[in-house]
C-alpha positions as CSV (number, residue, x, y, z in Angstrom):
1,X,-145.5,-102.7,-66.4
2,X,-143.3,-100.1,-67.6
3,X,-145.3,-97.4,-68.1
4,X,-146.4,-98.3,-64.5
5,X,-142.8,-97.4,-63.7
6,X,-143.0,-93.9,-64.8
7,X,-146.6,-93.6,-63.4
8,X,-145.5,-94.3,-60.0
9,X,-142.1,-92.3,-60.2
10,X,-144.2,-89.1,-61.1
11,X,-147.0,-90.0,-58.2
12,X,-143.3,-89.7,-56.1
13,X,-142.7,-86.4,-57.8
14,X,-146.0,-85.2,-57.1
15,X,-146.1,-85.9,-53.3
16,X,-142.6,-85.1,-52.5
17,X,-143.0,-81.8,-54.6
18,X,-139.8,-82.5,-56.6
19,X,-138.6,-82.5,-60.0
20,X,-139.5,-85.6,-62.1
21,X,-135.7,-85.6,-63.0
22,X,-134.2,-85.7,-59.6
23,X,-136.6,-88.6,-58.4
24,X,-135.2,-90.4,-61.7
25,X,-131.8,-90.1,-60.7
26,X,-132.3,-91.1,-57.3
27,X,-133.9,-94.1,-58.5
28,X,-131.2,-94.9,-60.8
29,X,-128.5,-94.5,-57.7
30,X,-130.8,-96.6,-55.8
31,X,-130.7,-99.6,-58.6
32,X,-126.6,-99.6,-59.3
33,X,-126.4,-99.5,-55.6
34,X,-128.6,-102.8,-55.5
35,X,-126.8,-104.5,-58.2
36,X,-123.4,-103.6,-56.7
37,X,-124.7,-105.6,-53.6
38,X,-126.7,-108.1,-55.3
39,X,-123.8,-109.6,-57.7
40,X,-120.8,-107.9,-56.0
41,X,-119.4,-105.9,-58.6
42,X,-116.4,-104.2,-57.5
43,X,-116.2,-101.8,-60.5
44,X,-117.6,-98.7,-61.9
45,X,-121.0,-99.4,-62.2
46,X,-124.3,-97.2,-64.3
47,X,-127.9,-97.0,-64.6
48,X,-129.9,-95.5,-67.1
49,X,-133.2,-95.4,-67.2
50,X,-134.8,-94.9,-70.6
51,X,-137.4,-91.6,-69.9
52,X,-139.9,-92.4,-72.7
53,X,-140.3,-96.6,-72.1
54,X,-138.7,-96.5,-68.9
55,X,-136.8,-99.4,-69.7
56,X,-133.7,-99.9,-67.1
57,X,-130.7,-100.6,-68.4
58,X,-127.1,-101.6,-65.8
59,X,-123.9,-100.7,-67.2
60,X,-120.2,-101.4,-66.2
61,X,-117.3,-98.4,-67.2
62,X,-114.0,-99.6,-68.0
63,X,-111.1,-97.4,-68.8
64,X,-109.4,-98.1,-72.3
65,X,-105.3,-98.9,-71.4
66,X,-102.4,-100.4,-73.0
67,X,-101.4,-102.4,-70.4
68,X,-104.8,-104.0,-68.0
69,X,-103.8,-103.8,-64.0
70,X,-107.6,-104.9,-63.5
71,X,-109.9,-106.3,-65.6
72,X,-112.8,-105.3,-63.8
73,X,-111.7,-101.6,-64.2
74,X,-109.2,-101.4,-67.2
75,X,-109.5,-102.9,-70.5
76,X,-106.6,-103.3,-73.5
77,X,-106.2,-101.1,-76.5
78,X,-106.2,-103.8,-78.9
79,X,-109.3,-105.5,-77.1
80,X,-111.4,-102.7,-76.8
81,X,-110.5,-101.5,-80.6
82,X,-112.1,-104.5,-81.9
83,X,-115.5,-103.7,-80.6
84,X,-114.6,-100.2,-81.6
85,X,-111.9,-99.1,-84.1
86,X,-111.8,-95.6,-83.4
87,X,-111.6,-95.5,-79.4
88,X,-108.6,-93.6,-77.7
89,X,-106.4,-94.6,-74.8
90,X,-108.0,-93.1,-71.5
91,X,-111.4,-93.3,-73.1
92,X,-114.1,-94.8,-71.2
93,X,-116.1,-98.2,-72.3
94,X,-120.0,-99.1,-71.3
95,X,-120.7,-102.8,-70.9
96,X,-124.4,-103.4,-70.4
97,X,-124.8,-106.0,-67.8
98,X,-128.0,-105.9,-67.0
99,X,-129.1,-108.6,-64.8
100,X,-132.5,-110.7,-65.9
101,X,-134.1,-110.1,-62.4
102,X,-133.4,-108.8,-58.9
103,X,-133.2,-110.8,-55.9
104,X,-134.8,-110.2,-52.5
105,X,-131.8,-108.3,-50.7
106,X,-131.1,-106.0,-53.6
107,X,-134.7,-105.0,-53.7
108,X,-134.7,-104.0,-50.1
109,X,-131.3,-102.2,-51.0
110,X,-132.8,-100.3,-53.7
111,X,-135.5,-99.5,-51.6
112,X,-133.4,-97.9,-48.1
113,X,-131.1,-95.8,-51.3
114,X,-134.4,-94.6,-52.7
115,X,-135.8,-93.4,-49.8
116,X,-132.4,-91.8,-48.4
117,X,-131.5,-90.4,-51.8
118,X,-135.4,-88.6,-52.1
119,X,-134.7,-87.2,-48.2
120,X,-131.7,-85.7,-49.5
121,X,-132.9,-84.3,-53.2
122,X,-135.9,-82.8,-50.4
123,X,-133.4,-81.3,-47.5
124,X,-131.6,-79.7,-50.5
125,X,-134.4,-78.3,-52.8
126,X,-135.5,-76.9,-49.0
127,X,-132.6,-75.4,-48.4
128,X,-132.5,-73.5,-51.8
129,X,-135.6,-72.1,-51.4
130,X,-135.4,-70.8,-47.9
131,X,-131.7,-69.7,-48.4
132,X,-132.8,-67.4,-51.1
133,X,-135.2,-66.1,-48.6
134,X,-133.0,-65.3,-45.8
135,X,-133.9,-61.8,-45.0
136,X,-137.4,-61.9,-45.6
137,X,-140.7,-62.5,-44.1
138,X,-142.2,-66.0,-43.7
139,X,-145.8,-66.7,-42.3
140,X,-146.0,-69.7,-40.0
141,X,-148.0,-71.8,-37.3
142,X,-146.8,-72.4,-33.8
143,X,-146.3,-76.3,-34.0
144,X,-145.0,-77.0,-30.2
145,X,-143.7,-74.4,-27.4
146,X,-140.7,-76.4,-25.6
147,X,-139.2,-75.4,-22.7
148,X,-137.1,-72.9,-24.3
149,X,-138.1,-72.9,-28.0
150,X,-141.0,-72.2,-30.1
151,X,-141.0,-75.1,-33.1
152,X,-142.5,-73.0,-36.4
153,X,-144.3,-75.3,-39.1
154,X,-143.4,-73.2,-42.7
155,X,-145.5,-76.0,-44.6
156,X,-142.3,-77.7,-46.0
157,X,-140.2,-77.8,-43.0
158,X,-139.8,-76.6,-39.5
159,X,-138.2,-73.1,-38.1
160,X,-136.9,-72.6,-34.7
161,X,-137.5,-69.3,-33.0
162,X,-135.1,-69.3,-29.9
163,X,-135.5,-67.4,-26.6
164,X,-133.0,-64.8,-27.5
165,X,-135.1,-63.8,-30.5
166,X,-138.4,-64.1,-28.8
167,X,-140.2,-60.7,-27.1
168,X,-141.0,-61.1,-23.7
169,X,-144.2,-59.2,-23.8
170,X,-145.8,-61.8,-26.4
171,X,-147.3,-65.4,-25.5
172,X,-147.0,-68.1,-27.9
173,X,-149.4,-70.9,-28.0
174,X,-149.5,-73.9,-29.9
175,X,-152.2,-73.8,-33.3
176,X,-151.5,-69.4,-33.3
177,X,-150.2,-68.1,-36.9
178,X,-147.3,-65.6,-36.9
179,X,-145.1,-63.7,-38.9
180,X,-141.5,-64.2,-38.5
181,X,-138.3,-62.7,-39.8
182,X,-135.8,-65.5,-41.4
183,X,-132.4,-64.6,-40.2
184,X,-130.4,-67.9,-41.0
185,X,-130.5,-70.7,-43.2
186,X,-127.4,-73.5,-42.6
187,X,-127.3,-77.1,-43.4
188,X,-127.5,-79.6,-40.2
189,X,-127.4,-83.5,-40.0
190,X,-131.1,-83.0,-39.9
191,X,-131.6,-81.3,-42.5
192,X,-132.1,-77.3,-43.2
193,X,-132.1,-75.6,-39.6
194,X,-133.7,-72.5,-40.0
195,X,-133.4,-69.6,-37.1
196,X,-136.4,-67.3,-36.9
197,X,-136.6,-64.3,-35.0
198,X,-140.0,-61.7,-33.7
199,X,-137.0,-59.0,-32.3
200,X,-134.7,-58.0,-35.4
201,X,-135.5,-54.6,-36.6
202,X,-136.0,-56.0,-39.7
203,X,-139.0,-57.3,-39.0
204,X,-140.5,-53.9,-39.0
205,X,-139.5,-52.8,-41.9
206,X,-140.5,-55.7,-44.0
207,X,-144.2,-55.3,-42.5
208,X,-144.1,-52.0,-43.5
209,X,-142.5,-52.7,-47.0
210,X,-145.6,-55.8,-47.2
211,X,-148.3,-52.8,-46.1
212,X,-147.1,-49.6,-47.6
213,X,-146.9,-49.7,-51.5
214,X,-144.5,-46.7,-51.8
215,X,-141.9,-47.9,-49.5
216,X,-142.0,-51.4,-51.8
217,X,-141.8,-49.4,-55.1
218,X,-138.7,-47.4,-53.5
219,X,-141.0,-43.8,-53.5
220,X,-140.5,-43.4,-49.4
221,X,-137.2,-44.6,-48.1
222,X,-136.9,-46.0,-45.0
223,X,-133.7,-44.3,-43.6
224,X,-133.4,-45.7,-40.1
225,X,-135.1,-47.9,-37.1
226,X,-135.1,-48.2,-33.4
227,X,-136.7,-50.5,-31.6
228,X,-137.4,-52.3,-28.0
229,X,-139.5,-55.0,-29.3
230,X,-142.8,-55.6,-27.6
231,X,-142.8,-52.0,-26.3
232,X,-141.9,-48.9,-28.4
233,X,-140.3,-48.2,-32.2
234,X,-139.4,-45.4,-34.2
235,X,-139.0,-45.3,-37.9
236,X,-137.6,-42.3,-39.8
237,X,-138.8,-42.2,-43.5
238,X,-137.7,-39.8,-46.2
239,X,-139.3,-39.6,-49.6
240,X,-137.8,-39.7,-52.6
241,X,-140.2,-37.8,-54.8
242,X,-141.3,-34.5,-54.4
243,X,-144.8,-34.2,-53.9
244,X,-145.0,-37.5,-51.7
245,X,-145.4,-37.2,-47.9
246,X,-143.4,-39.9,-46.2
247,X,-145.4,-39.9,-42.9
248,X,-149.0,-39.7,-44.3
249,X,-148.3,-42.6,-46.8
250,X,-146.7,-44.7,-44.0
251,X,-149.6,-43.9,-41.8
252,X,-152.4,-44.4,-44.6
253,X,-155.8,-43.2,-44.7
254,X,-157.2,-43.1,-40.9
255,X,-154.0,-44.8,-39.5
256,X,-154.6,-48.0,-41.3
257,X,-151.6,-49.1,-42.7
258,X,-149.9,-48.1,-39.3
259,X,-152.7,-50.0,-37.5
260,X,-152.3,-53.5,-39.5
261,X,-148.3,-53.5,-38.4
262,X,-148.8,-52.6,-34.8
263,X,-151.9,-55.6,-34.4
264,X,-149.3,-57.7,-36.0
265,X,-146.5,-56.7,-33.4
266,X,-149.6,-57.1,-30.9
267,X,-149.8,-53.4,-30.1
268,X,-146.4,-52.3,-30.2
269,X,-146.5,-48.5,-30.1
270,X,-144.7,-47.3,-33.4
271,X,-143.6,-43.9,-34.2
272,X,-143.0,-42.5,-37.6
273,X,-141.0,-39.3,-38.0
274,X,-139.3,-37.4,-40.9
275,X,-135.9,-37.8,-41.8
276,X,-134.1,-34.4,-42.4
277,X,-130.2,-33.9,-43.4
278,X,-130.2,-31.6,-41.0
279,X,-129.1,-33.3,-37.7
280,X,-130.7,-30.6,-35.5
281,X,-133.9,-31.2,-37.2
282,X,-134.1,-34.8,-37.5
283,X,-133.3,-34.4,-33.6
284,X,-136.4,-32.7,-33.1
285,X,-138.3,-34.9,-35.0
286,X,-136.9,-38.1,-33.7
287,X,-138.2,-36.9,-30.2
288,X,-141.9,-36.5,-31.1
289,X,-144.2,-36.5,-29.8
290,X,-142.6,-33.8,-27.5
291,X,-142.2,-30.6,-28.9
292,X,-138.8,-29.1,-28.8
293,X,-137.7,-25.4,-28.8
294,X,-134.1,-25.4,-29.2
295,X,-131.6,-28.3,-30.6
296,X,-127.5,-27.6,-30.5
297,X,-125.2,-30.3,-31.9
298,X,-121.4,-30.5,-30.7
299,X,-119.6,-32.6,-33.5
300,X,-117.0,-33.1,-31.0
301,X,-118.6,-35.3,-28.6
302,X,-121.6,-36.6,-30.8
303,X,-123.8,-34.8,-28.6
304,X,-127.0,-32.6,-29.6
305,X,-128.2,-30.6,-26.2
306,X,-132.1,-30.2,-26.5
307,X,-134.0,-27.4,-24.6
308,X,-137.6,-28.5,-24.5
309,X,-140.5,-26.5,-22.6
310,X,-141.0,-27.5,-19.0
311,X,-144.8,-29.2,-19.9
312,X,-143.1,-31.6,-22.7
313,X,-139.8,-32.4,-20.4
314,X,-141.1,-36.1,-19.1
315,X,-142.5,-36.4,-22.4
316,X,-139.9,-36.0,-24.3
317,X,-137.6,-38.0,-21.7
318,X,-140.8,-41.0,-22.0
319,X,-141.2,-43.8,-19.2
320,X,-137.7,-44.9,-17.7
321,X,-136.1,-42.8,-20.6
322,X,-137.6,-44.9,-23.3
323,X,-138.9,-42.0,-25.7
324,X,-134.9,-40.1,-25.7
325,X,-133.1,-43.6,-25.8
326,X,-134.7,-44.7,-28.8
327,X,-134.6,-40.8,-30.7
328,X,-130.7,-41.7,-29.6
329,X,-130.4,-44.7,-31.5
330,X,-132.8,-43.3,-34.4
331,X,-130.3,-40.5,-34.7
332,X,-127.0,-42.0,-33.5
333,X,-126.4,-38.6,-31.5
334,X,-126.1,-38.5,-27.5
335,X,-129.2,-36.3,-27.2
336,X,-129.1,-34.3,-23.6
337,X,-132.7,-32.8,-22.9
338,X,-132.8,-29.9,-20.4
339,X,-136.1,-27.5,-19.6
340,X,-135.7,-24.2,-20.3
341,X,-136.1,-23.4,-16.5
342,X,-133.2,-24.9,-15.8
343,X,-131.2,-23.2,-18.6
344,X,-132.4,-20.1,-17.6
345,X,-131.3,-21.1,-14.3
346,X,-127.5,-22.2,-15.4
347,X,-127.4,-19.1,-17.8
348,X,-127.9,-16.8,-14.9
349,X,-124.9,-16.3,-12.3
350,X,-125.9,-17.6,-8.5
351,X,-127.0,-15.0,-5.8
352,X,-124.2,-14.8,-3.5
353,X,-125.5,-13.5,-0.1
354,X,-123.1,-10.7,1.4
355,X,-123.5,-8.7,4.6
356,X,-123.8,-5.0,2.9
357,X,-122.8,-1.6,4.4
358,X,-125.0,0.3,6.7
359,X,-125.1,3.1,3.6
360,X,-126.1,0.0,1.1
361,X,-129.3,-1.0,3.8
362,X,-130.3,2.2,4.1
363,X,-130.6,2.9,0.3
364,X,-132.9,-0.4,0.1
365,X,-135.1,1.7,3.3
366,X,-137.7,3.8,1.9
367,X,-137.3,7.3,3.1
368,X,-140.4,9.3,4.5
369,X,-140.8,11.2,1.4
370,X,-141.2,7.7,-0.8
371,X,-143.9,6.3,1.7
372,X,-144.4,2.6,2.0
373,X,-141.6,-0.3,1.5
374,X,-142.3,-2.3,-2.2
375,X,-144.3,-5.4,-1.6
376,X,-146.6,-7.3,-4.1
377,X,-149.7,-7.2,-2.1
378,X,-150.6,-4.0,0.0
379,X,-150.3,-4.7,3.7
380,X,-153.0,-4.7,6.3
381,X,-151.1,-2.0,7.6
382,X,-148.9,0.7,6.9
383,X,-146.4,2.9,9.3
384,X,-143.7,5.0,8.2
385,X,-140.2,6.1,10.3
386,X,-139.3,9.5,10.1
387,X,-135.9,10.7,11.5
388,X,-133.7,13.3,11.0
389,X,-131.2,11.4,11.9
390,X,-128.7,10.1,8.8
391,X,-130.2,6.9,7.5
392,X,-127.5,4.9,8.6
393,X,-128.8,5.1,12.1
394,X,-132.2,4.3,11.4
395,X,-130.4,0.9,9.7
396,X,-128.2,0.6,12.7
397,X,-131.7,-0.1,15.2
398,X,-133.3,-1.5,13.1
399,X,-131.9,-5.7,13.1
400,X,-133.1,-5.1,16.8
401,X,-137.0,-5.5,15.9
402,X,-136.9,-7.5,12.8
403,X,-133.4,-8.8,12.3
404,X,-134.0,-11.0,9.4
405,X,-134.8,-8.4,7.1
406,X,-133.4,-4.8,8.1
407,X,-133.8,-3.1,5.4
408,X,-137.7,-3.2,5.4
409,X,-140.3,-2.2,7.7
410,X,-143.7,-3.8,7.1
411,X,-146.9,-2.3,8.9
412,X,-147.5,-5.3,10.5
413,X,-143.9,-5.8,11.8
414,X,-143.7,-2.0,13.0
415,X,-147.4,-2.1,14.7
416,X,-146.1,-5.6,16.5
417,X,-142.8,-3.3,17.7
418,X,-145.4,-0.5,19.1
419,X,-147.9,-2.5,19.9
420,X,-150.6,-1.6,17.6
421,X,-154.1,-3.2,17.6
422,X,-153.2,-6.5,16.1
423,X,-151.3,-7.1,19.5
424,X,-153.3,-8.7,22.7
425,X,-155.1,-6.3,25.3
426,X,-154.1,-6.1,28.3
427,X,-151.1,-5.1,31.0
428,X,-148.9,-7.6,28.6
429,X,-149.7,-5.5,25.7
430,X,-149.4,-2.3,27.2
431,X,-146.2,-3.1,28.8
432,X,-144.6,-4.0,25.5
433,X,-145.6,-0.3,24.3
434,X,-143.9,1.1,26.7
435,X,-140.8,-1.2,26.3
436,X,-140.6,-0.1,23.0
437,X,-141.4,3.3,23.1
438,X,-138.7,4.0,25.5
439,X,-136.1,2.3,23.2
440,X,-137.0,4.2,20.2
441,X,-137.0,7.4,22.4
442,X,-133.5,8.7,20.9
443,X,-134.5,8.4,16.8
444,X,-138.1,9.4,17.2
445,X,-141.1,7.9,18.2
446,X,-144.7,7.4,16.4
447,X,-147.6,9.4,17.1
448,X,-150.1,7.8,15.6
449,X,-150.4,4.6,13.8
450,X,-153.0,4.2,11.1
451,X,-154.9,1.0,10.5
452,X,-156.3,0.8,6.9
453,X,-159.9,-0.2,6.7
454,X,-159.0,-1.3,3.5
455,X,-156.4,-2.1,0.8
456,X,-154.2,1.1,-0.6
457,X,-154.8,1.5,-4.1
458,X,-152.4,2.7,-6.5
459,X,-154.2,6.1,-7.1
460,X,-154.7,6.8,-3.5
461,X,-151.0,5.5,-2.5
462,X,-149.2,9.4,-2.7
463,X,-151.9,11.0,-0.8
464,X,-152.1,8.4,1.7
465,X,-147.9,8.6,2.1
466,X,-148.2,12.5,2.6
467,X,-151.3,12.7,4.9
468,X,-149.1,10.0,6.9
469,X,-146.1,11.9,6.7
470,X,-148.1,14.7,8.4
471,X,-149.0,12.7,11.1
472,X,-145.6,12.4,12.5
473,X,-144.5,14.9,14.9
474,X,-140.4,15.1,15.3
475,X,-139.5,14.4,19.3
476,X,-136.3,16.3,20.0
477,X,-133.8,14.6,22.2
């Protein structure tokens, strides 16, 4: 019957996953707790149980005194010094007073204390193994989805993920196995509560620390991390030992090791750049994948300005800003992107439009020895104003035929003045001739107007100004 005893108290062990020893003393808390009840004993009262027969054996303390207050407590000098000579005053005394059997209410005593004491010695062996894990990874399966929290089942107990440390993006449904990154462990009435999170930045760097051996052994350093969980991270790495390359080993052969972390985040895009000590460099890098031409930092204000080409501009901004905002937090540096059209635009001073001298239009005019005005594509056709008149005069008339630009005479706009052949035919037509033939009577007029066939070249452009040139007959006044 006694070796029953210890049978059944290690079957206890076994199932609750505790320590033989603890279950011992709970049972020995539950028994003096039964025969405290069962015979009312006020005083100190022991049990011991014996670990090789398992034998139980009840014991009463009582405090060696000169003078007893309590009997059931206290016990004289002389008295206690005749059951043994050498005991001291304030020493303590064991009585056994072990009872011959137990009734029927101290049984069902000893059986609530056992049970309460073996919840307790279980809550707190939880609680030191998942407090020493706070900061870590644990894998678990979605037990319930509430209204508001996600219940976790660890295996030993239960971990709450609430709404503030769930991602939006994800779905949780009851039976689906997760990993989850333990932020707290405190004690509760209920138990251990422990608070689980799938948005700490931590997470990603223990999943990389469980996938990429050289981050574990300390070879590749993780430096720094910004994240938007669900959507888009960045991780900067730096590598400890020369030879090693931080990105590569983080990325693995084919992208494996990134692409285990990212199914785990359920496709969280995840960037991996170099760290550099150089803050303009780690700058650069922190906005990849854009490529960047220029980076200046002001350590005044904390703010790097970043010219990037005008193609990688909204990819280095990213969607609503994302890509900069998180290369901002990477770095801890305002980061201001610009293209470099629009610095070349601020570098260069603005065109202020002034109304310029007669002698200033008249130098942009191309005299009759120069031949046709400067255009980028040869005109359909060319005319050219000879007067030996001062220049001046010829810039004074002109705003009357084309007055938004009178400093240059195009064929077209000159034939359209004289009525040349791109004008209607007709009385209307002629009539406009004459109109304006009469009012560029006192300067000169034009003989003949030649319609090229076909475009000027470049080669032919001086011969063609001359044998125009020739054309013109001077009218005197």
């Amino acid at each position: 019957m006694k070796s029953d005893f210890l049978v059944a108290i290690t079957q206890i062990a076994a199932e609750k996953n505790l320590p033989k020893e603890v279950v011992l003393q709970a049972v020995e808390t539950a028994l003096a707790s039964a025969y405290k009840k069962d015979s009312e004993a006020t005083g100190n009262i022991v049990v011991r149980i014996d670990r090789d027969s398992g034998n139980v054996h009840v014991y009463a303390q009582k405090v060696v005194v000169e003078e007893v207050e309590d009997p059931r407590v206290d016990i004289a000098l002389e008295e206690a010094r005749r059951l043994k000579p050498d005991v001291e005053l304030g020493e303590i005394m064991e009585f056994e007073v072990t009872p011959a059997n137990a009734g029927r209410i101290a049984a069902q005593t000893a059986k609530q204390v056992v049970l309460q004491r073996l919840r307790e010695a279980e809550r707190e062996m939880v609680y030191e193994e998942f407090s020493n894990r706070e900061g870590d990874i644990v894998s678990g399966l979605i037990q319930r989805v509430d209204a508001r929290h996600v219940i976790v089942d660890l295996g030993k107990t239960e971990g709450i993920l609430p709404p503030t440390e769930q991602v939006r993006a994800e779905h949780y449904r009851p039976g689906q196995r997760m990993k989850f990154y333990l932020v707290e462990v405190h004690r509760s009435s209920r138990g251990p509560q422990l608070i689980l999170s799938r948005t700490h930045k931590n997470l990603l760097k223990r999943l990389f620390e469980l996938e990429v051996p050289e981050i574990y052994k300390g070879v590749v350093e993780i430096r720094s991390i910004a994240r938007e969980p669900g959507y888009r991270s960045k991780v900067a790495v730096a590598s400890q030992q020369e030879g090693v390359d931080p990105v590569g080993s983080c990325v693995g052969l084919r992208g494996i090791r990134i692409q285990n972390i990212v199914n785990e985040l359920n496709g969280e895009r995840i960037d991996v750049v170099q760290w550099d000590p150089d803050s303009a460099r780690f700058v650069a890098n922190a906005l990849s994948p854009a490529q960047v031409s220029s980076v200046s930092t002001s350590e005044e204000g904390n703010t790097a300005s970043v010219i990037v080409p005008d193609r990688q501009l909204s990819l280095a901004i990213g969607k609503e800003g994302q890509n900069a905002r998180l290369a901002a937090k990477l770095t801890g540096w305002r980061i201001d992107i610009r293209s470099e059209s629009a610095m070349q635009e601020a570098g260069l001073p603005e065109a202020v439009v002034e109304e310029a001298p007669a002698e200033a239009v008249a130098e942009e005019v191309a005299p009759a020895e120069e031949g046709v005005a400067p255009s980028e594509e040869p005109a359909a056709e060319e005319a050219v104003v000879s007067s030996e008149e001062p220049a001046a005069a010829v810039a004074e008339e002109a705003p009357a035929a084309a007055p938004e630009k009178p400093q240059i005479r195009f064929a077209e706009e000159v034939s359209s003045v004289v009525g040349g052949p791109s004008q209607a035919k007709g009385k209307r037509g002629k009539g406009r001739k004459a109109a304006a033939r009469k009012e560029l009577k006192p300067e000169g007029k034009v003989k003949k107007v030649r319609k090229a066939r076909r475009p000027i070249l470049e080669e032919e452009l001086e011969e063609e100004e001359i044998e125009q040139v020739e054309q013109v007959e001077q009218v005197p006044d």
